[in-house]
Steps between C-alpha positions, in 0.01 A plus 500: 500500500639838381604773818247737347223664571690537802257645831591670753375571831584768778305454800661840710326646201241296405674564113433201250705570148425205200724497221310444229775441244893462480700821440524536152880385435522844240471803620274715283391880580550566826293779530237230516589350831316612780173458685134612484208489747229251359273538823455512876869382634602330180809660251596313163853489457550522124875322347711662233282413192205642689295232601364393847808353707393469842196592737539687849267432725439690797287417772473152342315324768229744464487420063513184420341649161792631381655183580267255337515789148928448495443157539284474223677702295813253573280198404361720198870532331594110629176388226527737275161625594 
């Protein structure tokens, strides 16, 4: 079983982040790297070639919503759905 999506919890925080990709091994335009808020306590962290990376969740206990919608989006790209 591949390393990635890799999750990771921190409970001080109550901070969940879910890769939902590698790193792209080439780095493209960096000016596309960065994050956005998508909703209440969640930022998508975009990679160089500007496409979803990884999900921040804050206050993950309190949204397992945003945690079920990375999931899915992980299980989306594993079909090809």
């Amino acid at each position: 079983m591949s390393p990635h999506p890799a999750i990771r919890y921190v409970p001080e925080t109550d901070t969940m982040a879910i890769e939902l990709r590698p790193w792209p091994e080439a780095a493209m335009d960096d000016a596309q790297v960065g994050g956005e808020d998508a909703g209440e306590d969640l930022v998508i962290h975009y990679a160089p070639d500007g496409k979803p990376w990884l999900w921040e969740i804050e206050h993950a206990s309190a949204h397992p919503e945003h945690i079920a919608a990375a999931l899915a989006q992980i299980r989306r790209a594993a079909t090809g759905a």
